[in-house]
PDB file with SEQRES, HELIX, SHEET and CRYST1 records, atoms N, CA, C and O in Angstrom:
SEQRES   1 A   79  UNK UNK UNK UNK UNK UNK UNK UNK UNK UNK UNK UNK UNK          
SEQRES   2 A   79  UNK UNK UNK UNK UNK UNK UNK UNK UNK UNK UNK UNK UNK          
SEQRES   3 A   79  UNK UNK UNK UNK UNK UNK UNK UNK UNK UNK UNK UNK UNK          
SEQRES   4 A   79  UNK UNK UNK UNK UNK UNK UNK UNK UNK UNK UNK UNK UNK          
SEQRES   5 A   79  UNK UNK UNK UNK UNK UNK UNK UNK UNK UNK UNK UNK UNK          
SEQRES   6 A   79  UNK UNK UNK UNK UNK UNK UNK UNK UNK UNK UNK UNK UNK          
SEQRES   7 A   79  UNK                                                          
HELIX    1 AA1 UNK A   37  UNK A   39  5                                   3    
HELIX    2 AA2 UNK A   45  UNK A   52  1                                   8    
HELIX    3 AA3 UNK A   55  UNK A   57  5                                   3    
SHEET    1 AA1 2 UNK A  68  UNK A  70  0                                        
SHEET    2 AA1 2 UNK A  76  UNK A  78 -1                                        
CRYST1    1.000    1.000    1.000  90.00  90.00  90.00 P 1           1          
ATOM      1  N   UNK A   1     143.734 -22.059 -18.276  1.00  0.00           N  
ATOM      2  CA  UNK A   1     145.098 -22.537 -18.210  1.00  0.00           C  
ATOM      3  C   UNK A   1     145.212 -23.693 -17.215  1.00  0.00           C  
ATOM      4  O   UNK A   1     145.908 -24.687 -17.421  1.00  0.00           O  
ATOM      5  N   UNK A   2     144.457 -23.482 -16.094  1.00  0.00           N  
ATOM      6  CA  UNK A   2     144.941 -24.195 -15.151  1.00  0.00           C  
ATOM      7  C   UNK A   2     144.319 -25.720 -15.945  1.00  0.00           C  
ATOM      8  O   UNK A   2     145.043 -26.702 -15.781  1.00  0.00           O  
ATOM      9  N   UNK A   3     143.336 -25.876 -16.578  1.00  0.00           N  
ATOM     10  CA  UNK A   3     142.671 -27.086 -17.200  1.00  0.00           C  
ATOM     11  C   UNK A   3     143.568 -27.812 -18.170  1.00  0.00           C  
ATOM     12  O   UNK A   3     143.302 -28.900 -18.681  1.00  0.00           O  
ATOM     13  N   UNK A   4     145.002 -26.876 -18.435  1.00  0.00           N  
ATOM     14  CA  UNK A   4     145.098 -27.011 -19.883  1.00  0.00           C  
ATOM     15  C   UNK A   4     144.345 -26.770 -21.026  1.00  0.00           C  
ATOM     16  O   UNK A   4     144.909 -27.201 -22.032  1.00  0.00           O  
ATOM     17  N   UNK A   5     143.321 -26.261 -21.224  1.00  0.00           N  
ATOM     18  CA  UNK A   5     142.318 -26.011 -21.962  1.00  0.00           C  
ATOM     19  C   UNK A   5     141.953 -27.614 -22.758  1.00  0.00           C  
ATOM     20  O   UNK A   5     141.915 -27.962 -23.938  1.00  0.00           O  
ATOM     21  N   UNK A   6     141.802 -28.082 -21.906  1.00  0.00           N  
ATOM     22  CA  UNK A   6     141.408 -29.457 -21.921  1.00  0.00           C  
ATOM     23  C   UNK A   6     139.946 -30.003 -20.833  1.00  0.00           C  
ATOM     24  O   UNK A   6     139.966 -30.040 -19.603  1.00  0.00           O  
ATOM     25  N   UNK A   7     138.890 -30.339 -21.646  1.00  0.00           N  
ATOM     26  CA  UNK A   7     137.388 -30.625 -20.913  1.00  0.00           C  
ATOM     27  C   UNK A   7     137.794 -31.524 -20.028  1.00  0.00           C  
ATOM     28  O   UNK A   7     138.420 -32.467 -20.513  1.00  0.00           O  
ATOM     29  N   UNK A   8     137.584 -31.526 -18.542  1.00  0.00           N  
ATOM     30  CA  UNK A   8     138.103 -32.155 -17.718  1.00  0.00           C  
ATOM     31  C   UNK A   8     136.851 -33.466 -17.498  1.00  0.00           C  
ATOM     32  O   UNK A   8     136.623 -33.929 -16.381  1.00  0.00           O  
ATOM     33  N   UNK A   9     136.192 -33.894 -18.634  1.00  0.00           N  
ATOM     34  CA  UNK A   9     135.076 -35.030 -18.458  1.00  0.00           C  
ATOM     35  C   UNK A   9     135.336 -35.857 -19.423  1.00  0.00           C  
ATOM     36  O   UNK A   9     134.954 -37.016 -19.254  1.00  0.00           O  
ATOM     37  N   UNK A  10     136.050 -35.512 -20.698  1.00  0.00           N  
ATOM     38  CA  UNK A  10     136.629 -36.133 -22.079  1.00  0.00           C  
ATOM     39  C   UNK A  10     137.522 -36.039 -22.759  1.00  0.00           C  
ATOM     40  O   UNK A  10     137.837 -36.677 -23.763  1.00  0.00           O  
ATOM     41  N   UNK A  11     138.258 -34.767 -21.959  1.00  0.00           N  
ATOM     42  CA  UNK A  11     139.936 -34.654 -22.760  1.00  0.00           C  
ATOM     43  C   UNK A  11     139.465 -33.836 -24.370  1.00  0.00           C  
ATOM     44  O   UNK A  11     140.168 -33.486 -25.319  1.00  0.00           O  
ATOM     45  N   UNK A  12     138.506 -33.779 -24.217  1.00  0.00           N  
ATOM     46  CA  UNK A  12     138.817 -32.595 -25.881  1.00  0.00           C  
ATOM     47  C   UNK A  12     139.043 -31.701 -25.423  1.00  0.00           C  
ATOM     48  O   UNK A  12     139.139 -31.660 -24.197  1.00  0.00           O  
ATOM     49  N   UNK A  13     139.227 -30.588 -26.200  1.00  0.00           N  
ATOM     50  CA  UNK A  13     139.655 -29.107 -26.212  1.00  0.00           C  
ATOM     51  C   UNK A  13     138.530 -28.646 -25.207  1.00  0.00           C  
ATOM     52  O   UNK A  13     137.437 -29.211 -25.245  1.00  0.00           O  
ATOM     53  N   UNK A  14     138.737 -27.792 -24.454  1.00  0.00           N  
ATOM     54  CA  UNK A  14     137.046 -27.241 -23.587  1.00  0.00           C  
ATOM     55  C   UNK A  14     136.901 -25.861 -24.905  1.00  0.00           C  
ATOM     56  O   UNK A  14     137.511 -25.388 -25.864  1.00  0.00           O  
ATOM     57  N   UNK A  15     135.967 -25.740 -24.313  1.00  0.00           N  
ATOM     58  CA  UNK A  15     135.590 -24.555 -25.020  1.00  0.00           C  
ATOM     59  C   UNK A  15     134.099 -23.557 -24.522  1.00  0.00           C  
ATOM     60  O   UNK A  15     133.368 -22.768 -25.121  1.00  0.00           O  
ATOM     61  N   UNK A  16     134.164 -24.169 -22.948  1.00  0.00           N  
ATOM     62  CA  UNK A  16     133.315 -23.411 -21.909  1.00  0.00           C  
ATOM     63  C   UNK A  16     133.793 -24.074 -20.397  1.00  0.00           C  
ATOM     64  O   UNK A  16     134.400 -25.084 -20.043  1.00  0.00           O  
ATOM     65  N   UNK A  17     133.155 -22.901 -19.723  1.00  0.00           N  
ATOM     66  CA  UNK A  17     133.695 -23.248 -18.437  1.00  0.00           C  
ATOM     67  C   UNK A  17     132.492 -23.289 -17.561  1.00  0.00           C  
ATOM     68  O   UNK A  17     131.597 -22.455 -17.699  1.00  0.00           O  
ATOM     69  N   UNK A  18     132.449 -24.078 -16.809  1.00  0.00           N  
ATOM     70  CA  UNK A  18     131.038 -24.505 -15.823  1.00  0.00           C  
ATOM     71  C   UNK A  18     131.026 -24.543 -14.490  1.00  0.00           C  
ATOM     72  O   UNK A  18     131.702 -25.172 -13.676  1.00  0.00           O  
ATOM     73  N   UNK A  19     129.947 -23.592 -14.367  1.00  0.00           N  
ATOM     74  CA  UNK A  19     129.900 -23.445 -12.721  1.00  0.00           C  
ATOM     75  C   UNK A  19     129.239 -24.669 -12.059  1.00  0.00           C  
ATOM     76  O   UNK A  19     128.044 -24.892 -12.257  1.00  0.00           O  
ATOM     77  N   UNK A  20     129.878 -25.348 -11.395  1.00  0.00           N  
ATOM     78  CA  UNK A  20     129.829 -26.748 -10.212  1.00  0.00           C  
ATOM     79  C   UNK A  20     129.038 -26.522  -9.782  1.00  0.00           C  
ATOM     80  O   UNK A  20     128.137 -27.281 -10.138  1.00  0.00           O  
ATOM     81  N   UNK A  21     128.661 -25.647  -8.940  1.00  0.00           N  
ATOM     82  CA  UNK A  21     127.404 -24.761  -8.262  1.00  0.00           C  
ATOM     83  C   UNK A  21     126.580 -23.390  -9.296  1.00  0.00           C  
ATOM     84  O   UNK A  21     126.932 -22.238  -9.546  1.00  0.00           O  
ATOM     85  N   UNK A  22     125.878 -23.864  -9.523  1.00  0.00           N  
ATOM     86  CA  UNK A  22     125.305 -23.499 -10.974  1.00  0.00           C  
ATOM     87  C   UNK A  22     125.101 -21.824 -10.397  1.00  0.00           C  
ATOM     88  O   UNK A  22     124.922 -21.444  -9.240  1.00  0.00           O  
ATOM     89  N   UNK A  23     125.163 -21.322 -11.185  1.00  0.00           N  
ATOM     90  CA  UNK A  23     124.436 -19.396 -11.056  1.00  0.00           C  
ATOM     91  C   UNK A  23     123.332 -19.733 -10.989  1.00  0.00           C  
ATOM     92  O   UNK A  23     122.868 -20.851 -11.212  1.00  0.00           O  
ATOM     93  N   UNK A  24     122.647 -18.492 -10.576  1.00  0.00           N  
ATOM     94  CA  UNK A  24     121.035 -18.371 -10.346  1.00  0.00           C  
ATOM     95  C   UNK A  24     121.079 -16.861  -9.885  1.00  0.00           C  
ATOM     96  O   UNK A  24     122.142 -16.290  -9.643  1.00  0.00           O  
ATOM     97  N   UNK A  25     120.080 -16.377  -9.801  1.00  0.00           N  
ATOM     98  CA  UNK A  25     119.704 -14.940  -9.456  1.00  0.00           C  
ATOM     99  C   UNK A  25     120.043 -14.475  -8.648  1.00  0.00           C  
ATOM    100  O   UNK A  25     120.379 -13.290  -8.669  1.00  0.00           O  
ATOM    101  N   UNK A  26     120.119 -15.619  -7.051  1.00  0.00           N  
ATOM    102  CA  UNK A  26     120.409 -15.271  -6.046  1.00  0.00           C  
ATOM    103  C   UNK A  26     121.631 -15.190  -5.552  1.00  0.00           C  
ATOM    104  O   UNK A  26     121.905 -14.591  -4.512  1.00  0.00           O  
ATOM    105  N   UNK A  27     122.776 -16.042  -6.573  1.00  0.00           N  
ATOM    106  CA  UNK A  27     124.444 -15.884  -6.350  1.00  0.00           C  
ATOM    107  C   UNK A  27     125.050 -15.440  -7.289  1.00  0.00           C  
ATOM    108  O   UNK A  27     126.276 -15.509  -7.374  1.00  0.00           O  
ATOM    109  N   UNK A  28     124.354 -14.944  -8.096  1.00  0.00           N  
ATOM    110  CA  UNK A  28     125.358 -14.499  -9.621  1.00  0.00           C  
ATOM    111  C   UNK A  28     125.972 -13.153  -9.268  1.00  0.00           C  
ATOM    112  O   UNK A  28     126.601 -12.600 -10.171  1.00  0.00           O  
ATOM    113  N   UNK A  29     125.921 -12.790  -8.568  1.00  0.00           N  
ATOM    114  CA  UNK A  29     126.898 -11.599  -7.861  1.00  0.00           C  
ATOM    115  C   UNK A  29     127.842 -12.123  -6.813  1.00  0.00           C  
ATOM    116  O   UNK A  29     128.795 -11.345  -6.858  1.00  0.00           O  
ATOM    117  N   UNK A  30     128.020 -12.800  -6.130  1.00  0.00           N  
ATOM    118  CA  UNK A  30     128.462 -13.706  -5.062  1.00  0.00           C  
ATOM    119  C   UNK A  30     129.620 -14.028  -5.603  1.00  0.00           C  
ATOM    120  O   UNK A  30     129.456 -15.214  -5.890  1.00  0.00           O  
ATOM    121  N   UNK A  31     131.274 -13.568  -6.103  1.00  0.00           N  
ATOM    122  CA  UNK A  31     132.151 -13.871  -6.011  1.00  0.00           C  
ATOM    123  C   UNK A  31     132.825 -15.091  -5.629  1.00  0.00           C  
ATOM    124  O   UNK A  31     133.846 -15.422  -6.232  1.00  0.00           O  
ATOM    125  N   UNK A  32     132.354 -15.796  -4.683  1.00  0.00           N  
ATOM    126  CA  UNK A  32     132.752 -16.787  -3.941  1.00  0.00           C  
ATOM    127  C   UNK A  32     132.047 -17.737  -4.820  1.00  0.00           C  
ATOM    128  O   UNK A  32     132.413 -18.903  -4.673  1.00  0.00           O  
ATOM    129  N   UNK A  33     131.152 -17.536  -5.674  1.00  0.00           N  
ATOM    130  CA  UNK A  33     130.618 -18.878  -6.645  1.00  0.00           C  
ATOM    131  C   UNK A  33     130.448 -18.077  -7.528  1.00  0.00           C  
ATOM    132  O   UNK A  33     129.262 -18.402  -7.470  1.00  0.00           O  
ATOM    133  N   UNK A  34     130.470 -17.226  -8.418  1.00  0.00           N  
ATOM    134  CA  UNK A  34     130.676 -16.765  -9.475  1.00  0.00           C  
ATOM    135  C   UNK A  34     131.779 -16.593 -10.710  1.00  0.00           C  
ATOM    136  O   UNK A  34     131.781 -16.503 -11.938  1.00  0.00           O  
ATOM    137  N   UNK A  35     132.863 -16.607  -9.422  1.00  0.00           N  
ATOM    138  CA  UNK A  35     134.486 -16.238  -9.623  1.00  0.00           C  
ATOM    139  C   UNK A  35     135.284 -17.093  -9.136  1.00  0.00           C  
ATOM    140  O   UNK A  35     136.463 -16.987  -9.472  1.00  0.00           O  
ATOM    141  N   UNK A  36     134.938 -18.071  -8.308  1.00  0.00           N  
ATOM    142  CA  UNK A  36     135.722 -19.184  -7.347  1.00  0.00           C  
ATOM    143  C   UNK A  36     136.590 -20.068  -8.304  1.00  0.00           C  
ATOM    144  O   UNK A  36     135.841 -20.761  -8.991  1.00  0.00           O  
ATOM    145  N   UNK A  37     137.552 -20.224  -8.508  1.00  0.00           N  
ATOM    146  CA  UNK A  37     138.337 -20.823  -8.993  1.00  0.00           C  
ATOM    147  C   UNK A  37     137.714 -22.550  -8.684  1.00  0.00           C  
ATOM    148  O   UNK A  37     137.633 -23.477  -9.491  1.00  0.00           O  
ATOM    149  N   UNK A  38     137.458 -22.526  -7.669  1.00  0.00           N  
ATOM    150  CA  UNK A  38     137.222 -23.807  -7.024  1.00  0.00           C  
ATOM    151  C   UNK A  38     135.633 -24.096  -7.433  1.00  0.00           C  
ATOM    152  O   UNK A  38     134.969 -25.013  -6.949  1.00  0.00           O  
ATOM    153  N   UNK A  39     135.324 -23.480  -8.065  1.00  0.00           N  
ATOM    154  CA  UNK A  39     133.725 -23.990  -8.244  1.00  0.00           C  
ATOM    155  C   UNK A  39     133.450 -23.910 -10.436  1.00  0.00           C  
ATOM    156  O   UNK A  39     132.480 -24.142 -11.157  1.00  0.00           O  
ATOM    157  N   UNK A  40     134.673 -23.534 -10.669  1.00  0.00           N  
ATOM    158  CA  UNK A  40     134.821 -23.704 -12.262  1.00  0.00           C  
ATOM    159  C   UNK A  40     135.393 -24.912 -12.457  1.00  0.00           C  
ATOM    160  O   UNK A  40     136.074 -25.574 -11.674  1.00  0.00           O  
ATOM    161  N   UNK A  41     134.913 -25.250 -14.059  1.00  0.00           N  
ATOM    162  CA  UNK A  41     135.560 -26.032 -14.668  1.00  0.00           C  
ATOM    163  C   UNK A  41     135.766 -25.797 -16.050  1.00  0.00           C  
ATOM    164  O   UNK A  41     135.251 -24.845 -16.637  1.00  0.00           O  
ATOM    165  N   UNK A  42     136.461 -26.588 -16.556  1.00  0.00           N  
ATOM    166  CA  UNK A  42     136.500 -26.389 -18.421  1.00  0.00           C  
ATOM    167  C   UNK A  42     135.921 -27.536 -18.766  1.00  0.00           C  
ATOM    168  O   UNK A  42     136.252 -28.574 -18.194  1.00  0.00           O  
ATOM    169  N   UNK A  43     134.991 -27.526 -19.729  1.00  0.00           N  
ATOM    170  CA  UNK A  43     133.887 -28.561 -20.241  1.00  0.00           C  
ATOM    171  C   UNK A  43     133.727 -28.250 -21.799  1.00  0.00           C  
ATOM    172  O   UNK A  43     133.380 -27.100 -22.067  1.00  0.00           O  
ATOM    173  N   UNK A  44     133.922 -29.076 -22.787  1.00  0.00           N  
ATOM    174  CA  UNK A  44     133.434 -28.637 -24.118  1.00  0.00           C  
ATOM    175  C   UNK A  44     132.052 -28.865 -24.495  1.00  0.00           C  
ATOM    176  O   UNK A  44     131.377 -29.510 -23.693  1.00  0.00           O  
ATOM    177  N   UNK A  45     131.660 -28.576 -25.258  1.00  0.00           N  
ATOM    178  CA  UNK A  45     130.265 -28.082 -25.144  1.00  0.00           C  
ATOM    179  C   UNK A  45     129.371 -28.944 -25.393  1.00  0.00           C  
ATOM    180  O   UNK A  45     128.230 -28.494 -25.292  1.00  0.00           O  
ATOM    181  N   UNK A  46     129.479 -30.387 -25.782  1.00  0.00           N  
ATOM    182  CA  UNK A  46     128.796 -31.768 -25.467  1.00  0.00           C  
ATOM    183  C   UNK A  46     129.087 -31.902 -23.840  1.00  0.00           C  
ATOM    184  O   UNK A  46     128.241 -31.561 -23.013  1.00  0.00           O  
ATOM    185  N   UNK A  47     129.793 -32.193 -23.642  1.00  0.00           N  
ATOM    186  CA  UNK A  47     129.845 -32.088 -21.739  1.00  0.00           C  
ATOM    187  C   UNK A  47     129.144 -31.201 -20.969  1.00  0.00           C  
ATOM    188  O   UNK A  47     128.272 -31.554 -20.174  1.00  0.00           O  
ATOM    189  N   UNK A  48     129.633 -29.543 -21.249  1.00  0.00           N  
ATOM    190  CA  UNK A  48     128.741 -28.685 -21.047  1.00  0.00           C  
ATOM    191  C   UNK A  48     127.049 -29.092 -20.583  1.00  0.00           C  
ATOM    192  O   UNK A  48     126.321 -29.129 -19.591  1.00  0.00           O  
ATOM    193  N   UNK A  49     127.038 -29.346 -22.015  1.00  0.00           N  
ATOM    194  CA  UNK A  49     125.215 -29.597 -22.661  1.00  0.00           C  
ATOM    195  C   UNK A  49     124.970 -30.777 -21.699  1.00  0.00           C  
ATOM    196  O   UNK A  49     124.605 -30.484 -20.561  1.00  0.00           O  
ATOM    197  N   UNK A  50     125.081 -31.692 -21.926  1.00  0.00           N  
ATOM    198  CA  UNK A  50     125.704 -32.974 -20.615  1.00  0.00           C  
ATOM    199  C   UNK A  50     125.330 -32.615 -19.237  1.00  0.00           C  
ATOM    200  O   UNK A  50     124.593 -33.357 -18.588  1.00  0.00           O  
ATOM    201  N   UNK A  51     125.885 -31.314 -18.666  1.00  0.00           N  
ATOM    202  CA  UNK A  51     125.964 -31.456 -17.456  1.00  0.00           C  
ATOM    203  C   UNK A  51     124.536 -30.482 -16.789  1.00  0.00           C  
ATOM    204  O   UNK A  51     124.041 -30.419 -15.664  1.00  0.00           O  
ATOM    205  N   UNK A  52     124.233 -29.856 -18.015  1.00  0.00           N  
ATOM    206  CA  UNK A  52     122.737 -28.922 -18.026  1.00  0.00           C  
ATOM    207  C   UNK A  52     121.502 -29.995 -18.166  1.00  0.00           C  
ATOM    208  O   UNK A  52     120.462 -29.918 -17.511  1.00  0.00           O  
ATOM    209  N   UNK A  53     121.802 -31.017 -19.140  1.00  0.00           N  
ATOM    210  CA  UNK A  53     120.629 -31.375 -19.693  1.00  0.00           C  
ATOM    211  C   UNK A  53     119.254 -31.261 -18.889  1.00  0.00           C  
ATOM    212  O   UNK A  53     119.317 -30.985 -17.691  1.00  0.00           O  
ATOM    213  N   UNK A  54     117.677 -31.517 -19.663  1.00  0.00           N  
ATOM    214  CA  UNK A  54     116.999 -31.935 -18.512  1.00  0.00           C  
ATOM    215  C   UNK A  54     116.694 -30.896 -17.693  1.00  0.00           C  
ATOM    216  O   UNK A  54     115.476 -30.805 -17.539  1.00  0.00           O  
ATOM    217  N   UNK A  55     117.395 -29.980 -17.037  1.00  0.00           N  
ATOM    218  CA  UNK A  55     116.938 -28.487 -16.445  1.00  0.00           C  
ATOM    219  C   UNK A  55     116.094 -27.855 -17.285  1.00  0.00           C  
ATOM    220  O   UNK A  55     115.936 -27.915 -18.504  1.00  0.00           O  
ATOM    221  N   UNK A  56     115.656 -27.332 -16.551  1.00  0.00           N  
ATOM    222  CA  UNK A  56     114.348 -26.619 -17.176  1.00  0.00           C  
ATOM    223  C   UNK A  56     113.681 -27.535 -18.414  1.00  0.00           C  
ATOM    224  O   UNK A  56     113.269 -26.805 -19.315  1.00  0.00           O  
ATOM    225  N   UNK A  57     113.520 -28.689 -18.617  1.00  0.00           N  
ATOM    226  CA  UNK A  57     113.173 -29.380 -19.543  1.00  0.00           C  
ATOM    227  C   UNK A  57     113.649 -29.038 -20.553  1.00  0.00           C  
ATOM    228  O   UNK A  57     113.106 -29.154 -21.651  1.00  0.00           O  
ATOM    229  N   UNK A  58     115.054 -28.424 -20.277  1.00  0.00           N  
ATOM    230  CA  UNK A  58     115.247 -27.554 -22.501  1.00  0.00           C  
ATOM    231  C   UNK A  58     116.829 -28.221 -22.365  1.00  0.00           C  
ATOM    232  O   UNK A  58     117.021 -28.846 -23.408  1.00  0.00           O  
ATOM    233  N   UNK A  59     117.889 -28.309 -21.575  1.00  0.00           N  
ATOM    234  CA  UNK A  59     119.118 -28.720 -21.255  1.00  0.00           C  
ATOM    235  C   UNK A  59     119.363 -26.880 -21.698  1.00  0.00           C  
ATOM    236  O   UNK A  59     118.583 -25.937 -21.572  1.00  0.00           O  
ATOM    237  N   UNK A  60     121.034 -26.946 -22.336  1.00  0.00           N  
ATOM    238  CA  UNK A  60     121.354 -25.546 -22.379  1.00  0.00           C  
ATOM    239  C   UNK A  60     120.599 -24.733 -23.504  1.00  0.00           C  
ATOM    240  O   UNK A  60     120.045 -25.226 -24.487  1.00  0.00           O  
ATOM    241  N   UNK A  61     120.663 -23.689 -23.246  1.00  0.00           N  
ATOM    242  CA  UNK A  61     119.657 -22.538 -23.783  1.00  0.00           C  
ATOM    243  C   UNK A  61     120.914 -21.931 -25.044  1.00  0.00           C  
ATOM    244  O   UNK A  61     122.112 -22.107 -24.822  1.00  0.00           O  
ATOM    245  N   UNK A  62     120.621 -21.507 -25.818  1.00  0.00           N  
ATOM    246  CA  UNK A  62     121.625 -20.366 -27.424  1.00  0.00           C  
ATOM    247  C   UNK A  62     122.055 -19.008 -26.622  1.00  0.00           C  
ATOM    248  O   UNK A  62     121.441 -18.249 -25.872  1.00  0.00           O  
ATOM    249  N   UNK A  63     123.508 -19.054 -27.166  1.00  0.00           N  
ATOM    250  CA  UNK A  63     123.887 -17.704 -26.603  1.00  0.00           C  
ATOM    251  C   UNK A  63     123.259 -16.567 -26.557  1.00  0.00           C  
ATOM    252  O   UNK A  63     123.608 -15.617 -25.858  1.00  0.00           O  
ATOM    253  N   UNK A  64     122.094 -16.597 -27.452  1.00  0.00           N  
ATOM    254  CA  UNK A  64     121.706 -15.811 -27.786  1.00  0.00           C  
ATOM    255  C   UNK A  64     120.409 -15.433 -26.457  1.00  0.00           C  
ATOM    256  O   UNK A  64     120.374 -14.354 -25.866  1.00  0.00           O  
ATOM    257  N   UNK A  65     119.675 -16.303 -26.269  1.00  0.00           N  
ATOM    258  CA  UNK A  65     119.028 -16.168 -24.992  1.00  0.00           C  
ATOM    259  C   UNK A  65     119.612 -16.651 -23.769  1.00  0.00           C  
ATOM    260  O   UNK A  65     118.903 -17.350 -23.044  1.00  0.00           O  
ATOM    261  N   UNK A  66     120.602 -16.432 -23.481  1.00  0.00           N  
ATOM    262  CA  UNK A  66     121.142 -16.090 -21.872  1.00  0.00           C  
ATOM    263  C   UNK A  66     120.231 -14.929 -21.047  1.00  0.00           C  
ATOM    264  O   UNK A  66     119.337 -14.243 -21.543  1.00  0.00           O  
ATOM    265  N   UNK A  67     120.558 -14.909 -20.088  1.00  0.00           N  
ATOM    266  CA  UNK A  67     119.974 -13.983 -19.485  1.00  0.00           C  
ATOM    267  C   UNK A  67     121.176 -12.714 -18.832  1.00  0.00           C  
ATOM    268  O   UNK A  67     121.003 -11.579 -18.390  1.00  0.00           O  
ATOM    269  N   UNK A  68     121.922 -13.229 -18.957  1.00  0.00           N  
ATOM    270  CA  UNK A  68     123.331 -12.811 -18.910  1.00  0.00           C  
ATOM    271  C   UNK A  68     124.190 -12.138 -20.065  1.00  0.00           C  
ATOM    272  O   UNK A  68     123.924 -12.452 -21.225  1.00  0.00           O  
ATOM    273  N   UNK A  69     125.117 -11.308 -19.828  1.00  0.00           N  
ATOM    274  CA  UNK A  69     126.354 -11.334 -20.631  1.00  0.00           C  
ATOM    275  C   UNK A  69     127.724 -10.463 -19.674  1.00  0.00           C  
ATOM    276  O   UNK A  69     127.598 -10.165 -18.487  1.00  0.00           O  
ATOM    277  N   UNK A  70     128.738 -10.227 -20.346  1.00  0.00           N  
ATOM    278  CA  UNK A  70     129.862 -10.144 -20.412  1.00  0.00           C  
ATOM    279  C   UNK A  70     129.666  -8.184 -20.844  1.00  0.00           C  
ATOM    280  O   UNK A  70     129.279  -7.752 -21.930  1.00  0.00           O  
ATOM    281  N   UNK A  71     130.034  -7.416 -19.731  1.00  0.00           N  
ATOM    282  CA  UNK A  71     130.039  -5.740 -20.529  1.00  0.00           C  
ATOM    283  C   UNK A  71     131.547  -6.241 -20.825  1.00  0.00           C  
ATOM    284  O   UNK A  71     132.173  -7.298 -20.747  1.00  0.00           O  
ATOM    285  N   UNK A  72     131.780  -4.935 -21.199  1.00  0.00           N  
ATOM    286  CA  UNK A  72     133.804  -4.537 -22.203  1.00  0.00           C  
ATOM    287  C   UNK A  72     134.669  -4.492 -21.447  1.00  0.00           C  
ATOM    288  O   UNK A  72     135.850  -4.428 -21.788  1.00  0.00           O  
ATOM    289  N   UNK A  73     134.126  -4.526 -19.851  1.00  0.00           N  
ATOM    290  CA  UNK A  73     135.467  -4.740 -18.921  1.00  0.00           C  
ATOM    291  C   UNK A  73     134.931  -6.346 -18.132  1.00  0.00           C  
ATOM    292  O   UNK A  73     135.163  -6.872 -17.044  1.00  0.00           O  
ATOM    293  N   UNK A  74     134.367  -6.608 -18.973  1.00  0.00           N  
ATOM    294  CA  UNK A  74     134.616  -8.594 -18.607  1.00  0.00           C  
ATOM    295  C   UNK A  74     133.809  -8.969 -17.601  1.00  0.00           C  
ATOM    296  O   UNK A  74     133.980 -10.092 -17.125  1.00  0.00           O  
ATOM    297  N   UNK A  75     132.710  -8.063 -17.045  1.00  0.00           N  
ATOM    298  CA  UNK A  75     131.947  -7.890 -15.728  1.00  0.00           C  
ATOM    299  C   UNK A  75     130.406  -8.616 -16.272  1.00  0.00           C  
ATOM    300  O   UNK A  75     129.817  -8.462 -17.342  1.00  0.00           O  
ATOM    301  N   UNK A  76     130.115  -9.294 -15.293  1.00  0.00           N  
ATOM    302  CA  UNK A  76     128.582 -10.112 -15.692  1.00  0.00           C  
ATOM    303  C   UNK A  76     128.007  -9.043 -15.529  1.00  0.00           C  
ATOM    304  O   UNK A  76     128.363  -8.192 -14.714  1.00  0.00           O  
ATOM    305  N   UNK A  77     126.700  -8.922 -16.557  1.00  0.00           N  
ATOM    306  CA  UNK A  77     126.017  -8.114 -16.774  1.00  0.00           C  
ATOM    307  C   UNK A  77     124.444  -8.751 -17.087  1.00  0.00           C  
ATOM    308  O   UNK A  77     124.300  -9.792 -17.729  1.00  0.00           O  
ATOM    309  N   UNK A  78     123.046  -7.792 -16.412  1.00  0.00           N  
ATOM    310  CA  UNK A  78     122.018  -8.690 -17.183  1.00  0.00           C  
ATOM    311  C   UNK A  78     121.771  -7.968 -18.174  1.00  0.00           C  
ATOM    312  O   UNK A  78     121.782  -6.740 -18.101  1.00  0.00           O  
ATOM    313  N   UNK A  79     121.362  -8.993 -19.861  1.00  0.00           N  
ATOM    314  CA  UNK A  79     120.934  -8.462 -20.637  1.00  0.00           C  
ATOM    315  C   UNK A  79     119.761  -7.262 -20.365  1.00  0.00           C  
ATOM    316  O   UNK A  79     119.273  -6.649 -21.315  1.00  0.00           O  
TER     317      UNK A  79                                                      
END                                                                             
């Protein structure tokens, strides 16, 4: 909401939100950058991809191999 659901790098629709300070193993529990209002953004998913590229030599990875997900009460979870 607060984005307008608008990619704040190109004005399309977002349709992901990106951590500024990227997750990693060692803060993906860490509230303060996990959950920080101040460390999200809304990015659509050329931007997104955009702002990953080049990492790990692959840019972003398929939902399908995250290492991550979402349990039923909305809580990061590792696969």
């Amino acid at each position: 909401m607060r984005d307008k659901y608008l990619c704040q790098h190109c004005g399309k629709p977002a349709t992901e939100v990106h951590h500024i300070i990227h997750l990693t193993p060692d803060n993906v529990h860490d509230p303060a950058v996990s959950m920080n209002m101040d460390n999200l953004v809304s990015l659509c998913r050329d931007c997104h991809f955009e702002e990953h590229k080049g990492e790990h030599g692959k840019g972003l990875q398929t939902r399908e191999s995250y290492e991550y997900t979402f349990d039923e009460n909305g809580m990061l979870i590792r696969k």
